[in-house]
mmCIF file of the N, C-alpha and C atoms, coordinates in Angstrom:
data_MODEL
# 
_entry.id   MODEL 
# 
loop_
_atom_site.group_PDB 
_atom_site.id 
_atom_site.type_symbol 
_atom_site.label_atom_id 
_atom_site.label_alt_id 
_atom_site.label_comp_id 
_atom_site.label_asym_id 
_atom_site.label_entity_id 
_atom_site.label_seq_id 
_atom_site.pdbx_PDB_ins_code 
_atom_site.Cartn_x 
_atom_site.Cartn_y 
_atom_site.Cartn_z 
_atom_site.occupancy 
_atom_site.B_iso_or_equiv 
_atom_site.pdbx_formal_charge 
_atom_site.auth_seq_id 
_atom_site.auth_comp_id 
_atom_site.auth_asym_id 
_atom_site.auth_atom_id 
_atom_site.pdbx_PDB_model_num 
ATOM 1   N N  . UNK A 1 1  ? -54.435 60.582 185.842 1.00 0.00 ? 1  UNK A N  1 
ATOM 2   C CA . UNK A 1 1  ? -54.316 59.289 185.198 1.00 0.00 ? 1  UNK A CA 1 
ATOM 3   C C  . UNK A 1 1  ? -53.698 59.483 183.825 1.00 0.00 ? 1  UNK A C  1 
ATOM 4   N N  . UNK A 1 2  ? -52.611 58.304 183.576 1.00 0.00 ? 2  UNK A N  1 
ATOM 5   C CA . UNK A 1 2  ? -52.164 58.558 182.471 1.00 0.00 ? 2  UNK A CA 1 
ATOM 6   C C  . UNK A 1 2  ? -52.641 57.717 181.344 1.00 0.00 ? 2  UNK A C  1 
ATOM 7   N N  . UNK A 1 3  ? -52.961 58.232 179.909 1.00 0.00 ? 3  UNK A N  1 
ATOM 8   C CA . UNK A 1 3  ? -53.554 57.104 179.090 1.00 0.00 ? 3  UNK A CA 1 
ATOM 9   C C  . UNK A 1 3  ? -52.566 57.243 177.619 1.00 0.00 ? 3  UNK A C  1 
ATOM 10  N N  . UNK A 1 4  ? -53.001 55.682 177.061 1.00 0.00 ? 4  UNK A N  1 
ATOM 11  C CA . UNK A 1 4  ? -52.084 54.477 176.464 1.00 0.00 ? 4  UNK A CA 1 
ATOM 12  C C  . UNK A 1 4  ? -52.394 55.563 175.085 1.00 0.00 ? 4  UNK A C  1 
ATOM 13  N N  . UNK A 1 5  ? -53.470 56.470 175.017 1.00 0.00 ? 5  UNK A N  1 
ATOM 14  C CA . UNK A 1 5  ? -53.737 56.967 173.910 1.00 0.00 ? 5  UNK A CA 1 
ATOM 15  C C  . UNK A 1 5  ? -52.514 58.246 173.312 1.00 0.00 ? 5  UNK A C  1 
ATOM 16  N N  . UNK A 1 6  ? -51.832 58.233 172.407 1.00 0.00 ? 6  UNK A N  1 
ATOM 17  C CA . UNK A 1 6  ? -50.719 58.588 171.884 1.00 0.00 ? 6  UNK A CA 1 
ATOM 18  C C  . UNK A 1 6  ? -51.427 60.264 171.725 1.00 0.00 ? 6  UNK A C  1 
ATOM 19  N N  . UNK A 1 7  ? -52.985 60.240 171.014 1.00 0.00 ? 7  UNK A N  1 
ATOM 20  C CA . UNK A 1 7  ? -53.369 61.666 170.499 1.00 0.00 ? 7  UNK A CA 1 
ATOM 21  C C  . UNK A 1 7  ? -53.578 62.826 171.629 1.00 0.00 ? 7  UNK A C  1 
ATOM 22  N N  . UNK A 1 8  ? -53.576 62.397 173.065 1.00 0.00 ? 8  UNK A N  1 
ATOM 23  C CA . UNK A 1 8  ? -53.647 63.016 174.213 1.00 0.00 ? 8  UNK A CA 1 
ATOM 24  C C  . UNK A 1 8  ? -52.505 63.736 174.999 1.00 0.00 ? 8  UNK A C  1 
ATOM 25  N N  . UNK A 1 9  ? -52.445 64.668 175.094 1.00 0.00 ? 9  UNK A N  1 
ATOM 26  C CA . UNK A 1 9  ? -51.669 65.659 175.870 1.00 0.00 ? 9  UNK A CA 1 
ATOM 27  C C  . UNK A 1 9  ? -51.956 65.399 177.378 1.00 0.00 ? 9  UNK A C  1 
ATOM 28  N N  . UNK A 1 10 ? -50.605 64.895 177.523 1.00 0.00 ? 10 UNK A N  1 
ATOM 29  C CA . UNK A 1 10 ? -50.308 64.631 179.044 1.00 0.00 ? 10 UNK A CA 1 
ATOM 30  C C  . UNK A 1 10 ? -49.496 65.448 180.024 1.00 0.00 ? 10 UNK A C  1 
ATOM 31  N N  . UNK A 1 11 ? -49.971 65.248 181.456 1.00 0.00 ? 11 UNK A N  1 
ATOM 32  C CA . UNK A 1 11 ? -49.307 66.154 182.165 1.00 0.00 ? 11 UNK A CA 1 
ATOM 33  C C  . UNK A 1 11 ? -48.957 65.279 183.600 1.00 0.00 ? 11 UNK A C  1 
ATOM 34  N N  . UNK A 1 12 ? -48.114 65.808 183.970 1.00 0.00 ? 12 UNK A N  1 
ATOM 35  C CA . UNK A 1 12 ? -47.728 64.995 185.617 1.00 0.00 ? 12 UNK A CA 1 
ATOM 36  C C  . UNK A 1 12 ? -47.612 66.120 186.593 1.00 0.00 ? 12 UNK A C  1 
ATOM 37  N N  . UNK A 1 13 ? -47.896 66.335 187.497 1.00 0.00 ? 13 UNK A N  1 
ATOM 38  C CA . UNK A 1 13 ? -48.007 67.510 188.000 1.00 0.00 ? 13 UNK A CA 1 
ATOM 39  C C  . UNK A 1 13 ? -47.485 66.752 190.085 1.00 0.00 ? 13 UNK A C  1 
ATOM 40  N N  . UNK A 1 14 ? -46.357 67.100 190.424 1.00 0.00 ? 14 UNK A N  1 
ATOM 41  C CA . UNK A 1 14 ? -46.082 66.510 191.811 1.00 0.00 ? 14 UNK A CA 1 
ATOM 42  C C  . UNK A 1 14 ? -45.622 67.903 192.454 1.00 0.00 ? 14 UNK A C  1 
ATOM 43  N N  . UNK A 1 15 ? -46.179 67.315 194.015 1.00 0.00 ? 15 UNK A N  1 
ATOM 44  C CA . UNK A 1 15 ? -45.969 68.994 194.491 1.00 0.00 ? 15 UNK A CA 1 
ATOM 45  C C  . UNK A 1 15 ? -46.080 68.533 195.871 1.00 0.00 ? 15 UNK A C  1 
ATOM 46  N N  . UNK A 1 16 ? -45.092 69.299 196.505 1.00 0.00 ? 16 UNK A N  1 
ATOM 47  C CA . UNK A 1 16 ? -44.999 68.990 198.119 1.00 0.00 ? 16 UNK A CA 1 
ATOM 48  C C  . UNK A 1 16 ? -44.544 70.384 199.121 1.00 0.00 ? 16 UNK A C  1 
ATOM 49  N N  . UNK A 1 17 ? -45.444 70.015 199.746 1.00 0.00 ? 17 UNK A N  1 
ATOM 50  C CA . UNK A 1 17 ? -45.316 71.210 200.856 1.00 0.00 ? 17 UNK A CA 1 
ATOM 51  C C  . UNK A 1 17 ? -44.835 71.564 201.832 1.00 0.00 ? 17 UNK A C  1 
ATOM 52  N N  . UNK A 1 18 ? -44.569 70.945 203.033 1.00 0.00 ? 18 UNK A N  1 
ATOM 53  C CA . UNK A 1 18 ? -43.237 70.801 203.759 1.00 0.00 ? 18 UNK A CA 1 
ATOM 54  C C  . UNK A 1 18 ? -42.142 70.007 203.706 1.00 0.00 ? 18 UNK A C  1 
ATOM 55  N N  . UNK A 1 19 ? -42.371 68.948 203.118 1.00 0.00 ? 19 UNK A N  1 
ATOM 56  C CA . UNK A 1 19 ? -41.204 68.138 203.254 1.00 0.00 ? 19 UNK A CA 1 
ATOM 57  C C  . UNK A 1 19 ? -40.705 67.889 201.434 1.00 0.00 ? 19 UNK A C  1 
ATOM 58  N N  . UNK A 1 20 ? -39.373 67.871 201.089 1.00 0.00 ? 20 UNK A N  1 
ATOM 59  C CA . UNK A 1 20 ? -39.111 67.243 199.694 1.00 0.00 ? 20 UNK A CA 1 
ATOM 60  C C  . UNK A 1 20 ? -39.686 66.272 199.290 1.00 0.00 ? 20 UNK A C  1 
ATOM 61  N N  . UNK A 1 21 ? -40.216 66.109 198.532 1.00 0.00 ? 21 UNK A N  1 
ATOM 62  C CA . UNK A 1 21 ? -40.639 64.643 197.707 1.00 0.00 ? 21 UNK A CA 1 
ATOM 63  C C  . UNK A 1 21 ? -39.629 63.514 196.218 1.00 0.00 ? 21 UNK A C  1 
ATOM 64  N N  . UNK A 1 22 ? -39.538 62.781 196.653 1.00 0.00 ? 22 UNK A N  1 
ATOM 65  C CA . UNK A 1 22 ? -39.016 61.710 195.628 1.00 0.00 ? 22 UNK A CA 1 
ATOM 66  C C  . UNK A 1 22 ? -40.161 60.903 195.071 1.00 0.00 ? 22 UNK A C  1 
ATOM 67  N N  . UNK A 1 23 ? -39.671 60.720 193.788 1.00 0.00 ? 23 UNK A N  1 
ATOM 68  C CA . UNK A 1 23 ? -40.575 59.443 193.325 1.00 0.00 ? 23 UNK A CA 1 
ATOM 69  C C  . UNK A 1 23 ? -40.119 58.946 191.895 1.00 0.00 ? 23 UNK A C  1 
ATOM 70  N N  . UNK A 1 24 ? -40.712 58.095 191.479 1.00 0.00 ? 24 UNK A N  1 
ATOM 71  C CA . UNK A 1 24 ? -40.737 57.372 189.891 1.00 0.00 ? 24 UNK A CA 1 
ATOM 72  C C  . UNK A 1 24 ? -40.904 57.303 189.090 1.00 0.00 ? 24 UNK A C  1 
ATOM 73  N N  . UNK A 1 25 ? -41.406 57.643 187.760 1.00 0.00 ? 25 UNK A N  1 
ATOM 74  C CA . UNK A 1 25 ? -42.140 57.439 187.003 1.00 0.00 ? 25 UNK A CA 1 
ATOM 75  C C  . UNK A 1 25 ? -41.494 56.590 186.116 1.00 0.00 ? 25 UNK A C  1 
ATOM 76  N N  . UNK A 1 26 ? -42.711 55.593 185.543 1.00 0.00 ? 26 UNK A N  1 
ATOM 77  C CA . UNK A 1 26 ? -42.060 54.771 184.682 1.00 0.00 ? 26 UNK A CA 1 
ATOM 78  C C  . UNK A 1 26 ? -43.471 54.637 183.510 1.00 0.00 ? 26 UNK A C  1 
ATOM 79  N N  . UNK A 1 27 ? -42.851 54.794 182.021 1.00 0.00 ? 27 UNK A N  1 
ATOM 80  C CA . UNK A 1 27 ? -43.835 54.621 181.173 1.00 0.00 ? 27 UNK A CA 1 
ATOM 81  C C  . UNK A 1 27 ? -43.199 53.368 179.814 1.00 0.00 ? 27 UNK A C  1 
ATOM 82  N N  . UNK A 1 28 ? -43.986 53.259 179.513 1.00 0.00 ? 28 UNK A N  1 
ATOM 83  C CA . UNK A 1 28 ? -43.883 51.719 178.562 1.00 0.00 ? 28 UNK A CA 1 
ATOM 84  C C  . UNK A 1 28 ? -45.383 51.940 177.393 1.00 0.00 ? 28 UNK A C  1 
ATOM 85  N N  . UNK A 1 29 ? -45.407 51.212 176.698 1.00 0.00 ? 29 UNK A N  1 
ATOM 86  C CA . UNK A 1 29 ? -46.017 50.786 175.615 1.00 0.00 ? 29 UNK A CA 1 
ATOM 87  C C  . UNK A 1 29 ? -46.704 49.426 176.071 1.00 0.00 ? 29 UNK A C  1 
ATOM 88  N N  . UNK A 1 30 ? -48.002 49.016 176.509 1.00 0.00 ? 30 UNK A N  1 
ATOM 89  C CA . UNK A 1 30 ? -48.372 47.405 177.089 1.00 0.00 ? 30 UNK A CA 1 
ATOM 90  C C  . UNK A 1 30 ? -47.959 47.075 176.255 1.00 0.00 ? 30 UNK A C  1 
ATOM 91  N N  . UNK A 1 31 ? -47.700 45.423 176.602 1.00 0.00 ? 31 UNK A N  1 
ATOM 92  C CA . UNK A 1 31 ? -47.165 44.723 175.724 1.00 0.00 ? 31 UNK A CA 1 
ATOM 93  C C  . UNK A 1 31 ? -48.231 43.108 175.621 1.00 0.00 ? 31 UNK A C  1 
ATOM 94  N N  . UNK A 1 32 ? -49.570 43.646 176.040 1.00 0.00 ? 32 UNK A N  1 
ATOM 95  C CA . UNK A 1 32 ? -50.241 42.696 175.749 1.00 0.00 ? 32 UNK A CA 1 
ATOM 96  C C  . UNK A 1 32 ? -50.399 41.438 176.797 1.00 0.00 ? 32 UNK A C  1 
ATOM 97  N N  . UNK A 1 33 ? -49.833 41.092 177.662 1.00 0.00 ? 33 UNK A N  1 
ATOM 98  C CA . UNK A 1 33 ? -49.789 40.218 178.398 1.00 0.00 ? 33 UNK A CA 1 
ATOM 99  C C  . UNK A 1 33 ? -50.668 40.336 179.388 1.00 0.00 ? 33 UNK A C  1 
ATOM 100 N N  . UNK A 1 34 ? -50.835 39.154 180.283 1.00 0.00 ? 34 UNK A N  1 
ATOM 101 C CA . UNK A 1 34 ? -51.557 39.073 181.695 1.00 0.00 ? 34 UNK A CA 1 
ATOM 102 C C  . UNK A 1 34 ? -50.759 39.344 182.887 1.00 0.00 ? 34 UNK A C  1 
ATOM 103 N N  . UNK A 1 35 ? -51.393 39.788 183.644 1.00 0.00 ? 35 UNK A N  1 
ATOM 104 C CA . UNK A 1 35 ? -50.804 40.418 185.057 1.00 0.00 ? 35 UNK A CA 1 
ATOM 105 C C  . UNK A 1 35 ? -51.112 39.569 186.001 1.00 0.00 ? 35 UNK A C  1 
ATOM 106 N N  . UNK A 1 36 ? -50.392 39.011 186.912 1.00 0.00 ? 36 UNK A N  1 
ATOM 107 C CA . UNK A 1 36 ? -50.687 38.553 188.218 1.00 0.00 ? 36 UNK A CA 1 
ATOM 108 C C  . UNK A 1 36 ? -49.750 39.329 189.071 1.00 0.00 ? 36 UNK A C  1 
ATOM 109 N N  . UNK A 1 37 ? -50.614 39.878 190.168 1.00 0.00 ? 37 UNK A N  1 
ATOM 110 C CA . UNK A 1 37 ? -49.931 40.690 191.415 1.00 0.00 ? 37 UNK A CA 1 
ATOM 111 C C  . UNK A 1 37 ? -50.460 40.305 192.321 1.00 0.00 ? 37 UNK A C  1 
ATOM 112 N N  . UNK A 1 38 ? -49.350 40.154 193.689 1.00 0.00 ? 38 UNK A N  1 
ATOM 113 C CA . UNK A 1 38 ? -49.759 40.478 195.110 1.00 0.00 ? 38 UNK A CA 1 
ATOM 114 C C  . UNK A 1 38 ? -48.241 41.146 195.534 1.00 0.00 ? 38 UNK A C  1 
ATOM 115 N N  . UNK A 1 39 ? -48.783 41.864 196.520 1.00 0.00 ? 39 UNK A N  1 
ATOM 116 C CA . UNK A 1 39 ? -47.844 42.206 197.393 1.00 0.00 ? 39 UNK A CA 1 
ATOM 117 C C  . UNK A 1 39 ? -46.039 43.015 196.547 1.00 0.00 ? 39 UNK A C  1 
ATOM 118 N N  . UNK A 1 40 ? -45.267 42.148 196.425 1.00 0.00 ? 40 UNK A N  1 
ATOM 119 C CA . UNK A 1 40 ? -44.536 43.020 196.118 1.00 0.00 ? 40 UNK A CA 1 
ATOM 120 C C  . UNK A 1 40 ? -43.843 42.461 194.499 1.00 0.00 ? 40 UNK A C  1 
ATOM 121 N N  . UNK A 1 41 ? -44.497 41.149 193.599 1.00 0.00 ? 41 UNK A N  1 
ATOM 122 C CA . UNK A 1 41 ? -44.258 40.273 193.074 1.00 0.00 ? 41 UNK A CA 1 
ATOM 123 C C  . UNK A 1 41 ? -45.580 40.348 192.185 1.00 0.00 ? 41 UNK A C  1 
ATOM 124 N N  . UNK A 1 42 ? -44.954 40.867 190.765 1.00 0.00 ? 42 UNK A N  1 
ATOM 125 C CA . UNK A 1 42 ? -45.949 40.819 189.575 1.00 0.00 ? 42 UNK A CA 1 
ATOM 126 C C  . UNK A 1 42 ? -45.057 40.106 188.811 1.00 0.00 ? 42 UNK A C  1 
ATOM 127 N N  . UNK A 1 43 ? -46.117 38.679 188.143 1.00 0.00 ? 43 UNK A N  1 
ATOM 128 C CA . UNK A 1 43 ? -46.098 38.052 187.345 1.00 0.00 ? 43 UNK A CA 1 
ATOM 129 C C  . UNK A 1 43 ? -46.702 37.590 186.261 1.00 0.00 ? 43 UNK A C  1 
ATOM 130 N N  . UNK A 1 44 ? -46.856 36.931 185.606 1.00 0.00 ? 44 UNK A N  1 
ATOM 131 C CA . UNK A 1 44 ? -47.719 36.947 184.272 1.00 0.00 ? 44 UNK A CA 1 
ATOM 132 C C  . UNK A 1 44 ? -48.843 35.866 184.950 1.00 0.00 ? 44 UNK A C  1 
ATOM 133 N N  . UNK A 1 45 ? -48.793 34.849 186.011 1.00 0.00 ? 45 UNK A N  1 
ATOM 134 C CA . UNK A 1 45 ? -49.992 34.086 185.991 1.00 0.00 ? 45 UNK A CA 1 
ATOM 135 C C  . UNK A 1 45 ? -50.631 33.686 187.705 1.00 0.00 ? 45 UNK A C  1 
ATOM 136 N N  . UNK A 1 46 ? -51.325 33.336 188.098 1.00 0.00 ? 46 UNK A N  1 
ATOM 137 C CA . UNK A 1 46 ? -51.114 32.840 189.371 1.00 0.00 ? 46 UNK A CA 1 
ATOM 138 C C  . UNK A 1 46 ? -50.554 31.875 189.491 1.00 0.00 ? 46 UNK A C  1 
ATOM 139 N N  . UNK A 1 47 ? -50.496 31.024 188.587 1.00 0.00 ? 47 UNK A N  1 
ATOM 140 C CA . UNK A 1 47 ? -49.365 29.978 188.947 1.00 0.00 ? 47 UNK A CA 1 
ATOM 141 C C  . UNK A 1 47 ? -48.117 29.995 189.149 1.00 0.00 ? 47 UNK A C  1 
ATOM 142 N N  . UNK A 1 48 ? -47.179 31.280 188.580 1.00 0.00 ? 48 UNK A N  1 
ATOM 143 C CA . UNK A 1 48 ? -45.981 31.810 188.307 1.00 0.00 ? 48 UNK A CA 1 
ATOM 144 C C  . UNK A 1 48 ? -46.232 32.342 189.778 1.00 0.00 ? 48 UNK A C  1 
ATOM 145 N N  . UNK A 1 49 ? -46.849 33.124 190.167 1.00 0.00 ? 49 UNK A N  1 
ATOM 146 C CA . UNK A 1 49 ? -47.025 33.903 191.388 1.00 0.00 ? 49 UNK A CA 1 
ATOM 147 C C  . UNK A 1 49 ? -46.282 33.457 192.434 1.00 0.00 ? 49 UNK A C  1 
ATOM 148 N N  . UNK A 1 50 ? -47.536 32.039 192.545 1.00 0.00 ? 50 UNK A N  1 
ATOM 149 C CA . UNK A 1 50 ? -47.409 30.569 193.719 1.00 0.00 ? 50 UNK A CA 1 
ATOM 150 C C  . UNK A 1 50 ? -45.847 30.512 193.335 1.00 0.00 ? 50 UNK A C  1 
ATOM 151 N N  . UNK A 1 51 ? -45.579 30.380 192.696 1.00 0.00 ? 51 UNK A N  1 
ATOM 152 C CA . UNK A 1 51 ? -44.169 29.398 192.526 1.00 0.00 ? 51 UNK A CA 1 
ATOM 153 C C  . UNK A 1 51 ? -43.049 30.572 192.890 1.00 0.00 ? 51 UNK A C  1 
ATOM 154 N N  . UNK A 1 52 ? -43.161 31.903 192.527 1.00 0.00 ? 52 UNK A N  1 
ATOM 155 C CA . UNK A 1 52 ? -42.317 33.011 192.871 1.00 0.00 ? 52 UNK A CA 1 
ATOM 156 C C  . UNK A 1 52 ? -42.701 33.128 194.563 1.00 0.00 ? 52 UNK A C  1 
ATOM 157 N N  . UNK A 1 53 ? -43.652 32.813 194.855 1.00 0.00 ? 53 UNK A N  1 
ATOM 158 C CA . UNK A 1 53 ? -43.705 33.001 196.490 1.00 0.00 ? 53 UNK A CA 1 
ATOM 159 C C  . UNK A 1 53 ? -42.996 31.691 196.966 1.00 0.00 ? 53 UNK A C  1 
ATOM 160 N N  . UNK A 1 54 ? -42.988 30.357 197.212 1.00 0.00 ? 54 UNK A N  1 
ATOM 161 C CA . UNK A 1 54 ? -42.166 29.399 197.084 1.00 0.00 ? 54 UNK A CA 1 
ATOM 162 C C  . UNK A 1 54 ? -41.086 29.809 197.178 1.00 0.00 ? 54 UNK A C  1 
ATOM 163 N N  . UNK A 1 55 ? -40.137 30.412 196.024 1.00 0.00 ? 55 UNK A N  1 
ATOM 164 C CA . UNK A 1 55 ? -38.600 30.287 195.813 1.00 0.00 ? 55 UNK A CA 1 
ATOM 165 C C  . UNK A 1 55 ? -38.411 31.591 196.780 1.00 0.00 ? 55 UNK A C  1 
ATOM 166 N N  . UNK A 1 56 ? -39.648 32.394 197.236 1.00 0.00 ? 56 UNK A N  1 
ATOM 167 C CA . UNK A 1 56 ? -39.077 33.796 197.948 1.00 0.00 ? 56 UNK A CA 1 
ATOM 168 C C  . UNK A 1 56 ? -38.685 32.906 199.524 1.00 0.00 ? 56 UNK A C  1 
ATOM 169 N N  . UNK A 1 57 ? -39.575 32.241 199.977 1.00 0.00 ? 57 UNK A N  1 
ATOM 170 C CA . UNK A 1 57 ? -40.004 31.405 201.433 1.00 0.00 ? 57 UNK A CA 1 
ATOM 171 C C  . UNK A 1 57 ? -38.537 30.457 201.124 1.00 0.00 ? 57 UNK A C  1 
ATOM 172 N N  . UNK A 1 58 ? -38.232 29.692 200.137 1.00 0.00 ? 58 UNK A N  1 
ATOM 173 C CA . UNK A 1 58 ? -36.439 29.053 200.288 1.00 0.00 ? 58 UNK A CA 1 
ATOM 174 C C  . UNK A 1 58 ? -35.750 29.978 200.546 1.00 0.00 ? 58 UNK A C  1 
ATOM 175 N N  . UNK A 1 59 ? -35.504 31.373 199.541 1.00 0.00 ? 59 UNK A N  1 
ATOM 176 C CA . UNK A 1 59 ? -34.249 32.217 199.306 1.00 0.00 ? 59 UNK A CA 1 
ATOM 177 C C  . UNK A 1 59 ? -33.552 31.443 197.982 1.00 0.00 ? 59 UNK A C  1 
ATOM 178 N N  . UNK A 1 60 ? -34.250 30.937 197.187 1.00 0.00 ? 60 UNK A N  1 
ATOM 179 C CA . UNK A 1 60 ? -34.089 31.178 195.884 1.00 0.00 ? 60 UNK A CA 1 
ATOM 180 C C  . UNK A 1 60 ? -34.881 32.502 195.007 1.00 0.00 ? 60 UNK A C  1 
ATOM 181 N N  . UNK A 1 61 ? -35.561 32.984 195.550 1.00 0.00 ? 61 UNK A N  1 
ATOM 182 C CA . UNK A 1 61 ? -36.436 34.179 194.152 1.00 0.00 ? 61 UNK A CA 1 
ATOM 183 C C  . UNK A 1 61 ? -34.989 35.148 193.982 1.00 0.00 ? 61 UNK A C  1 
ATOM 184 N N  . UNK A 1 62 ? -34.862 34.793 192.364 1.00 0.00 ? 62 UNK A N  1 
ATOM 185 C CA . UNK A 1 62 ? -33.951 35.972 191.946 1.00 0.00 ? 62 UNK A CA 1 
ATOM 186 C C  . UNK A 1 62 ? -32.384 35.539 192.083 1.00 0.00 ? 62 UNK A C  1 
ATOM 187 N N  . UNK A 1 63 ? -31.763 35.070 192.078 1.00 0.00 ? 63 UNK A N  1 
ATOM 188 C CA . UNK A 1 63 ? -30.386 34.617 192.375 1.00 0.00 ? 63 UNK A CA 1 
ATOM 189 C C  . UNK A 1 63 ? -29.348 34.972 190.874 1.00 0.00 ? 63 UNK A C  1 
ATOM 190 N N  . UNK A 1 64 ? -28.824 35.802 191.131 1.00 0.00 ? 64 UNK A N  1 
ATOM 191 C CA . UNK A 1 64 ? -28.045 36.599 190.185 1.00 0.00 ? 64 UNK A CA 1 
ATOM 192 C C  . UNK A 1 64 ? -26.363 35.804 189.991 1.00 0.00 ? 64 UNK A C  1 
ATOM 193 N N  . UNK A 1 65 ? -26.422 34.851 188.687 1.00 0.00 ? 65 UNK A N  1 
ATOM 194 C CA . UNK A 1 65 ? -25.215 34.466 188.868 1.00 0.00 ? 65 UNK A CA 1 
ATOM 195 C C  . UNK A 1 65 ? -23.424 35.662 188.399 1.00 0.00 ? 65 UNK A C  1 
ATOM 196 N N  . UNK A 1 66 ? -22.608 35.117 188.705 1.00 0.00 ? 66 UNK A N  1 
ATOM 197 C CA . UNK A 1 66 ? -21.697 35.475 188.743 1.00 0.00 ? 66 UNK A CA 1 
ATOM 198 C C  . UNK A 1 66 ? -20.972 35.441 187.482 1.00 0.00 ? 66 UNK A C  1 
ATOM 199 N N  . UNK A 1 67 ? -20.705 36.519 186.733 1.00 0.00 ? 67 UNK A N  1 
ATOM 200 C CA . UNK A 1 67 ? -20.342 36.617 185.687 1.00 0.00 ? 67 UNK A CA 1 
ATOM 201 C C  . UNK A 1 67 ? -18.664 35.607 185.026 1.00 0.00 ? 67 UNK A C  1 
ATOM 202 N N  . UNK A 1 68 ? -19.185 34.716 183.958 1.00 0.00 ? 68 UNK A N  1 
ATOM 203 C CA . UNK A 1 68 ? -17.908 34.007 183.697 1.00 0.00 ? 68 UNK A CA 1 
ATOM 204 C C  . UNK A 1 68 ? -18.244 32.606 184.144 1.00 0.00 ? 68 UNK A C  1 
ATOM 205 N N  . UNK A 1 69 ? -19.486 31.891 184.851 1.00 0.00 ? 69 UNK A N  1 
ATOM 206 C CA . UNK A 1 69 ? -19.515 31.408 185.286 1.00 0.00 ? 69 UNK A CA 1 
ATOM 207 C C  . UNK A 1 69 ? -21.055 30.506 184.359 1.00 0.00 ? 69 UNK A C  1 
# 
């Protein structure tokens, strides 16, 4: 487990035995906010959630416009 505490010596340690392994790491500074998660969709509220599940069920979640436009 990794912690937010700066005075702590950290380590990550990944290791695989027959097969190669890939993966991620991603670290940040919180930034104070609320979390709402399910599934594959973190948002700041359940209401944001509801409404990001909505636009996923149209095929609006996320629509990347076209630059110039």
């Amino acid at each position: 487990m990794l912690s937010n505490e700066p005075s702590k010596e950290e380590a990550v340690t990944i290791a695989a035995e027959a097969e190669p392994v890939r993966f991620l790491l991603i670290s940040g500074k919180p930034i104070g906010e609320p979390i709402a998660w399910y599934g594959p969709i973190v948002m700041n509220t359940q209401e944001e959630l509801r409404v990001a599940f909505e636009e996923l069920e149209r095929n609006t979640f996320i629509k990347h416009r076209k630059v110039g436009r």
